[in-house]
TIZALO-831208 format. One record per residue (C-alpha): chain; z, y, x; residue in one letter; residue number from 0. Coordinates in steps of 0.1 Angstrom, whole numbers, plus 5000, padded with zeros to 4 digits. Example, Ala and Ser with C-alpha at 12.3 -4.5 7.8 and 13.67 -1.06 7.14 Angstrom:
REM TIZALO-831208
+---+------+------+------+---+-----+
: c :    z :    y :    x : r :   k :
+---+------+------+------+---+-----+
: A : 5078 : 4955 : 5123 : A :   0 :
: A : 5071 : 4989 : 5137 : S :   1 :
+---+------+------+------+---+-----+
REM end
This chain:
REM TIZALO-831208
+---+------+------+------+---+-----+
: c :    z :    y :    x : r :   k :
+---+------+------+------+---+-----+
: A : 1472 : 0668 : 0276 : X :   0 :
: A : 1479 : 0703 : 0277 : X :   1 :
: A : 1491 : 0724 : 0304 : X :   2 :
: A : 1520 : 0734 : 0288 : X :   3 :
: A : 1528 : 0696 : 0283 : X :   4 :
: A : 1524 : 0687 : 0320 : X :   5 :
: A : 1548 : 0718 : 0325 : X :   6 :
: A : 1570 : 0706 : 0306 : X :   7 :
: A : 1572 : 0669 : 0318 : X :   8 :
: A : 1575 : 0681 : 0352 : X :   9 :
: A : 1604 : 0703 : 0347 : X :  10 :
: A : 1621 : 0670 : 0329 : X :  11 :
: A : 1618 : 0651 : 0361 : X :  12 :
: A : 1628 : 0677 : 0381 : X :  13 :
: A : 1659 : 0680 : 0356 : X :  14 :
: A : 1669 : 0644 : 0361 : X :  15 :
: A : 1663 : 0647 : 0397 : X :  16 :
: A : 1686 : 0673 : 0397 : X :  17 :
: A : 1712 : 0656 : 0377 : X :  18 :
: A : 1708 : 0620 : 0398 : X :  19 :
: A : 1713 : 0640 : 0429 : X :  20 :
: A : 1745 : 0655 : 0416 : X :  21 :
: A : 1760 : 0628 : 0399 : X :  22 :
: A : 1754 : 0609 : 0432 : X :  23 :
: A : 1774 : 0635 : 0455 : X :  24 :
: A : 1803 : 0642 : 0430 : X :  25 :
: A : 1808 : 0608 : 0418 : X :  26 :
: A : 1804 : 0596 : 0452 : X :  27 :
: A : 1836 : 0607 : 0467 : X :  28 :
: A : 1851 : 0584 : 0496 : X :  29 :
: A : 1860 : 0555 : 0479 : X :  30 :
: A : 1890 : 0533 : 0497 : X :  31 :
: A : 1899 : 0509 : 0471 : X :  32 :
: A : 1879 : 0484 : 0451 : X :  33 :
: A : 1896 : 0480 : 0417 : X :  34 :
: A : 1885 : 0446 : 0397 : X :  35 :
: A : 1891 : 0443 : 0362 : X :  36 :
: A : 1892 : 0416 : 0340 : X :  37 :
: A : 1884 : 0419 : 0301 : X :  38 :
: A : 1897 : 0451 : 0310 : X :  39 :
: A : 1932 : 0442 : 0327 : X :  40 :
: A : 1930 : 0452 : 0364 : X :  41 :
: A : 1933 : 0418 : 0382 : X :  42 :
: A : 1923 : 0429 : 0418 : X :  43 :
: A : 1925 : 0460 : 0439 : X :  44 :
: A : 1922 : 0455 : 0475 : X :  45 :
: A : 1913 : 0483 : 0502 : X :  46 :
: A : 1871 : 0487 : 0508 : X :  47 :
: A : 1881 : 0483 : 0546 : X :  48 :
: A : 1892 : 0448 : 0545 : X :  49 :
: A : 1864 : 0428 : 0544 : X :  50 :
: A : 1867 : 0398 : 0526 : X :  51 :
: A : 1851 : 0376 : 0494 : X :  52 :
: A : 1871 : 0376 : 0463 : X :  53 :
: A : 1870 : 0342 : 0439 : X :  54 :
: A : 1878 : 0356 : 0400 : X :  55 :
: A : 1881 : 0328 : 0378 : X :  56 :
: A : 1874 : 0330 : 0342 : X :  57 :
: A : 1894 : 0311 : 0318 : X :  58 :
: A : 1865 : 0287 : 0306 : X :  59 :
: A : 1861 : 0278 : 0342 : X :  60 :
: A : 1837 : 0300 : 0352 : X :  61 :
: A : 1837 : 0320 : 0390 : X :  62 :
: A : 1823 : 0352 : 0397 : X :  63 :
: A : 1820 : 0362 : 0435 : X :  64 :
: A : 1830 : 0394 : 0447 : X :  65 :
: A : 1819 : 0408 : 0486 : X :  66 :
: A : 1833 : 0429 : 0507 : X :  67 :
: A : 1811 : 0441 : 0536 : X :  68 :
: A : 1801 : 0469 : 0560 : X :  69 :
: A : 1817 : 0487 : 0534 : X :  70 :
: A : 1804 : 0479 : 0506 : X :  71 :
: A : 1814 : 0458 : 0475 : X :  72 :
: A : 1788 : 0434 : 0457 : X :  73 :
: A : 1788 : 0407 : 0432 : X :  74 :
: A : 1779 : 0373 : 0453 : X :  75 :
: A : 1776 : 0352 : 0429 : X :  76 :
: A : 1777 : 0351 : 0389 : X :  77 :
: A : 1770 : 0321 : 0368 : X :  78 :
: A : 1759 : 0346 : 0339 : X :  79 :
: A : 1727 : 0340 : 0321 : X :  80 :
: A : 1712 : 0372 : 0332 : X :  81 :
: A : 1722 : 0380 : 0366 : X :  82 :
: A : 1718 : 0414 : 0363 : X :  83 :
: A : 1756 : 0421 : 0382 : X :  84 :
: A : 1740 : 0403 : 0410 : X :  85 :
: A : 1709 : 0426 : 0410 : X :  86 :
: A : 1732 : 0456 : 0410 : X :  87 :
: A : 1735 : 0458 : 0444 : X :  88 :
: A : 1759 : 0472 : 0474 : X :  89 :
: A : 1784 : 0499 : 0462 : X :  90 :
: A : 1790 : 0520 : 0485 : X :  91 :
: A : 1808 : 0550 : 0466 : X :  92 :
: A : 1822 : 0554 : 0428 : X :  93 :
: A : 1791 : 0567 : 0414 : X :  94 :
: A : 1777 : 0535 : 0405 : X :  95 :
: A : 1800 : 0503 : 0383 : X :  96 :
: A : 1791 : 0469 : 0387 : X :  97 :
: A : 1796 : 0456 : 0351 : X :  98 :
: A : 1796 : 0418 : 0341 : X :  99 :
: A : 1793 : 0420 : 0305 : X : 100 :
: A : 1789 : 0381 : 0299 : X : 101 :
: A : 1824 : 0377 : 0315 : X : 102 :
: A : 1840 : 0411 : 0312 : X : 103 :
: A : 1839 : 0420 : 0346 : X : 104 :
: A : 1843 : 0457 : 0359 : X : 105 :
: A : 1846 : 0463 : 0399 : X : 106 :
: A : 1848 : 0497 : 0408 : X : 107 :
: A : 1853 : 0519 : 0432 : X : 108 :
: A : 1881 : 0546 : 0434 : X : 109 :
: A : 1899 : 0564 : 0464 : X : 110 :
: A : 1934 : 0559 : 0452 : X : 111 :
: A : 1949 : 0539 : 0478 : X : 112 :
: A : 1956 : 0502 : 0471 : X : 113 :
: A : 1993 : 0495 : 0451 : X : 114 :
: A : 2017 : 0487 : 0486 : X : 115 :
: A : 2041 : 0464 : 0460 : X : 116 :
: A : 2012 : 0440 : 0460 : X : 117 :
: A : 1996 : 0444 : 0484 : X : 118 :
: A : 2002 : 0401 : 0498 : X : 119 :
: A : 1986 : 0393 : 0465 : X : 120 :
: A : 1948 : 0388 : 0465 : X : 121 :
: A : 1951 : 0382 : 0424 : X : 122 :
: A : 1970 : 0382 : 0400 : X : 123 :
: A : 1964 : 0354 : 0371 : X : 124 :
: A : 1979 : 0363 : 0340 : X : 125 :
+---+------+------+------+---+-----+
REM end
């Protein structure tokens, strides 16, 4: 390799350190609500504060597991293939989604506060 091509290399990763870093402190905004929806109809949106374990039922039977602790949301348990929402990880903020694609599950994190009309209702089945 050339110099020039190390130079180059190094100024990518320091660009998408760069971007990382910002999209983690813009996105990242205090997040109060944890919004759950289902093949993209919002079935759940409950405060982050209120720790608690969601059940979301699929209509073929299936459960996904949603966590709420120490402030953070994270999928418990999945009965997907893959996995791969459980290997997401704790949210913490809304820079990061957890997506499960097998059973078109989005829970996300926003800092609107949680709908007072509903707010007895832990979900609503359609």
């Amino acid at each position: 390799m050339k110099k020039k091509d190390l130079i180059l290399i190094a100024a990518l990763l320091v660009c998408a350190g760069v971007l990382y870093l910002i999209s983690q402190v813009s996105l990242g905004a205090e997040a109060t609500t944890i919004v759950v929806t289902l093949d993209g109809v919002e079935t759940l949106r409950r405060p982050l504060a209120m720790e608690n374990t969601y059940e979301i039922a699929q209509e073929d039977g299936s459960v996904n597991v949603i966590a709420v602790e120490d402030g953070a949301v994270f999928m418990k348990e999945a009965n997907c293939r893959d996995g791969l929402c459980i290997r997401q990880g704790k949210m913490r903020n809304g820079a990061k989604t957890i997506v499960c694609l097998p059973h078109k599950l989005v829970v996300q994190l926003t800092g609107d506060a949680p709908a007072s009309d509903n707010s007895d209702l832990d979900i609503i089945i359609q």
